[in-house]
DRENPA-3360 file (N, C-alpha, C; in nm, 2 decimals, always signed):
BEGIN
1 = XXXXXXXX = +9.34/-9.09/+5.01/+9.47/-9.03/+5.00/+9.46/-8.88/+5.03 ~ +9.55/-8.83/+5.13/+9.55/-8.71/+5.17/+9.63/-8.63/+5.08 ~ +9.71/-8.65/+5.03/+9.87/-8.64/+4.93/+9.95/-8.69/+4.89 ~ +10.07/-8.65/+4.80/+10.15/-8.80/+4.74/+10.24/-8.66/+4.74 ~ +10.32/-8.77/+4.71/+10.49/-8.71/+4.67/+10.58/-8.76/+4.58 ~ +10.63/-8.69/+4.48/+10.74/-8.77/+4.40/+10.89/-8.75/+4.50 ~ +10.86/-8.74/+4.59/+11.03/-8.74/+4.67/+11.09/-8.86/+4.60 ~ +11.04/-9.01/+4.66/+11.08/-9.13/+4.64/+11.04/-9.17/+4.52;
9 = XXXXXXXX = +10.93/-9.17/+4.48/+10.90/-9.20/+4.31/+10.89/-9.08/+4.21 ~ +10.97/-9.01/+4.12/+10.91/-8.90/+4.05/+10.82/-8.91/+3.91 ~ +10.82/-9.01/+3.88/+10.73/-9.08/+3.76/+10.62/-9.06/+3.83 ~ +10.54/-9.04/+3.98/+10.42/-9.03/+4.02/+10.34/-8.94/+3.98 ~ +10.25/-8.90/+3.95/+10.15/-8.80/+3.93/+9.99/-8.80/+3.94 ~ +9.92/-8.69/+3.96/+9.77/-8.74/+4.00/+9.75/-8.82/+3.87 ~ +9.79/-8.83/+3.75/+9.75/-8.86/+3.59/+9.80/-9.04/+3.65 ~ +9.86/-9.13/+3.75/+9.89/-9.27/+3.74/+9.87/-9.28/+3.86;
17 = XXXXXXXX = +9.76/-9.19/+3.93/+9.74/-9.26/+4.10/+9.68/-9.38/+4.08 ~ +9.63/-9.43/+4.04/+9.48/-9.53/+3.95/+9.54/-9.62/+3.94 ~ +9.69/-9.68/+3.91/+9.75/-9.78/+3.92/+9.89/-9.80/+4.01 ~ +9.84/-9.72/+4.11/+9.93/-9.71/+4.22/+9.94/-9.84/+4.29 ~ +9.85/-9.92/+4.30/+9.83/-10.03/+4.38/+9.93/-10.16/+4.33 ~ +9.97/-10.16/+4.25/+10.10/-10.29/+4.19/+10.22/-10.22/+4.24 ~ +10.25/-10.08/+4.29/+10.40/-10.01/+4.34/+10.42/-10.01/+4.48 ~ +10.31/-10.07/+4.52/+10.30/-10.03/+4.68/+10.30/-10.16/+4.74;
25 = XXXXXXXX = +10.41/-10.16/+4.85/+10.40/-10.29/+4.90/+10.32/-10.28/+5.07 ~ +10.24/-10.34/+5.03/+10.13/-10.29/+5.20/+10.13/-10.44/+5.27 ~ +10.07/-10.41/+5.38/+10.05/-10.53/+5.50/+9.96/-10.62/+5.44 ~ +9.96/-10.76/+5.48/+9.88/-10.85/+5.42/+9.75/-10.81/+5.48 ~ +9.65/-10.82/+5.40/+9.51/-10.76/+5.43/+9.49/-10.67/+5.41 ~ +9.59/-10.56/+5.34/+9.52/-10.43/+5.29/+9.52/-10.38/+5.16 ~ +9.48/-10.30/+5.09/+9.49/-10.32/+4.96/+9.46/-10.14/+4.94 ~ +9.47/-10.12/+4.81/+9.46/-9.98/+4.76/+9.38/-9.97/+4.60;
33 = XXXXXXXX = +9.26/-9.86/+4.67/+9.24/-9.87/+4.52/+9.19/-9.72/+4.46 ~ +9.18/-9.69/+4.37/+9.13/-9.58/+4.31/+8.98/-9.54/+4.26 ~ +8.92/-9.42/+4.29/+8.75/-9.42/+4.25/+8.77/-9.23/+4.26 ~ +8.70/-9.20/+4.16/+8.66/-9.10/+4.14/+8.51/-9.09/+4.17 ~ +8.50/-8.95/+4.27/+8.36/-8.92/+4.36/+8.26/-8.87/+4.27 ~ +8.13/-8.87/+4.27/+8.08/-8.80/+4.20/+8.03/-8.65/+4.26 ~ +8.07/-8.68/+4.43/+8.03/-8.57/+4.49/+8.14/-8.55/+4.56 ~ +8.13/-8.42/+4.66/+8.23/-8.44/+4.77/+8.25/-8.51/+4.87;
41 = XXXXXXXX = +8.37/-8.53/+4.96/+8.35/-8.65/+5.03/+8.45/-8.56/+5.16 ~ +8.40/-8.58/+5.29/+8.43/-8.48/+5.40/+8.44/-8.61/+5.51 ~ +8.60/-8.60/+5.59/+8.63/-8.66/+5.66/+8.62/-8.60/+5.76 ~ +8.52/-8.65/+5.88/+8.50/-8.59/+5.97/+8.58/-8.67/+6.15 ~ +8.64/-8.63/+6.21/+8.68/-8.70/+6.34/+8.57/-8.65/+6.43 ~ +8.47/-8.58/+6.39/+8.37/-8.48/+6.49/+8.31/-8.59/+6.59 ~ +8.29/-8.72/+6.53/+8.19/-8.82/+6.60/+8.28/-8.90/+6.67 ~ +8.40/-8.89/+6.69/+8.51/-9.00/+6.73/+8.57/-8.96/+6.83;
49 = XXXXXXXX = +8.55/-8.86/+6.92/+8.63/-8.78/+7.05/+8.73/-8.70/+6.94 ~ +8.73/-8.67/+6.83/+8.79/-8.56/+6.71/+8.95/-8.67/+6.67 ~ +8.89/-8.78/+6.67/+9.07/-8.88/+6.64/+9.04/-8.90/+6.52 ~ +9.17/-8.87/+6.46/+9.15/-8.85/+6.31/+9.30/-8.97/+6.32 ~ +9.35/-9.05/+6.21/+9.41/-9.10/+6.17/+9.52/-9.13/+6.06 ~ +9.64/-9.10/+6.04/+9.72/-9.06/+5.90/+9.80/-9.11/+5.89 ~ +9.82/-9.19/+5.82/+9.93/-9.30/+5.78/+10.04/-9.28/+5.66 ~ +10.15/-9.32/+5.67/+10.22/-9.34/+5.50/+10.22/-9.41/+5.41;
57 = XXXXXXXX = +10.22/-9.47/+5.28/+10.27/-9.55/+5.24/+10.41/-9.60/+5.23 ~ +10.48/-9.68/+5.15/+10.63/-9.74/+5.17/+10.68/-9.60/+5.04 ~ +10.60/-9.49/+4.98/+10.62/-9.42/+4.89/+10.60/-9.30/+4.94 ~ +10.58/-9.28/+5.08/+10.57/-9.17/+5.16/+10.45/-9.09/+5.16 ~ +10.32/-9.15/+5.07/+10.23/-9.09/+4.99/+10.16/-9.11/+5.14 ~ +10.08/-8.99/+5.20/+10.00/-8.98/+5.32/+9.84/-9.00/+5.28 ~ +9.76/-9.04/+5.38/+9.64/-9.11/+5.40/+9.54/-9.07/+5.51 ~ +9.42/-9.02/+5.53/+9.39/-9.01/+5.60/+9.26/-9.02/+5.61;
65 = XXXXXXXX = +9.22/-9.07/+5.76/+9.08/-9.14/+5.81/+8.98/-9.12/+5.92 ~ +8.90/-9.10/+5.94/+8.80/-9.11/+6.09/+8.76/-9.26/+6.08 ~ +8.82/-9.36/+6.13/+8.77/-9.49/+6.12/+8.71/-9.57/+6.27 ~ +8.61/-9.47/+6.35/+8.50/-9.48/+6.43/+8.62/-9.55/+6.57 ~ +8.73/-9.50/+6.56/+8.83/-9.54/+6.66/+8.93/-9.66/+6.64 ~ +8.89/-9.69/+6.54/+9.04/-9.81/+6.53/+9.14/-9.77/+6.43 ~ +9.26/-9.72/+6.55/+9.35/-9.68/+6.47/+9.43/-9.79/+6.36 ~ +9.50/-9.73/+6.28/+9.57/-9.82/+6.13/+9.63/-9.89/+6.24;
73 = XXXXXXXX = +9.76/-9.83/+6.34/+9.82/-9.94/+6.36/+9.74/-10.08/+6.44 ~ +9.60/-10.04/+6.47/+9.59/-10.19/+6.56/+9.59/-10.26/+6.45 ~ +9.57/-10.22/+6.33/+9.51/-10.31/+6.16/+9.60/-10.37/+6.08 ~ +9.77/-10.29/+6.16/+9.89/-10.35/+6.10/+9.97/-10.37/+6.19 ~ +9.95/-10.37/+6.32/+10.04/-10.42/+6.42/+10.17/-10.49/+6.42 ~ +10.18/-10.58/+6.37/+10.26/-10.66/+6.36/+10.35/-10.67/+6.23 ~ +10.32/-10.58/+6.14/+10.42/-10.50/+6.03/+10.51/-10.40/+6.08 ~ +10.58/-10.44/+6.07/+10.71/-10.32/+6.10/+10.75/-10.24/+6.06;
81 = XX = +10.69/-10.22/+5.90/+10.69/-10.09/+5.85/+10.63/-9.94/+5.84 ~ +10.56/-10.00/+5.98/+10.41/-9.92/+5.96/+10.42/-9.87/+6.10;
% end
């Protein structure tokens, strides 16, 4: 998760990102979960022709990826919310 937003939900906060995953309604086969890093974690597009990736949730909360060239939408194609 790159960011969230209480626009659509204001009960959100970093304090209940952790059980975000029962409010969100996502494409069949994907799922959300929460983990705290022990270190830092650096998204790089540097190895991918620099294609980075950013999606929304149905809660407007943004997302973001270097996933070695397969963009989200080939992964939800056929959802129309996405």
């Amino acid at each position: 998760m790159q960011s969230f937003t209480q626009h659509w939900d204001p009960s959100l906060s970093e304090h209940n990102l952790a059980h975000l995953a029962s409010r969100l309604n996502l494409p069949d086969g994907w799922g959300f979960r929460a983990q705290i890093l022990d270190e830092d974690m650096e998204v790089s597009s540097a190895m991918h022709d620099n294609l980075a990736h950013v999606l929304q949730d149905d809660l407007h909360n943004v997302y973001q990826g270097s996933d070695a060239g397969r963009a989200f939408g080939q992964l939800c194609r056929d959802y129309e919310r996405w």
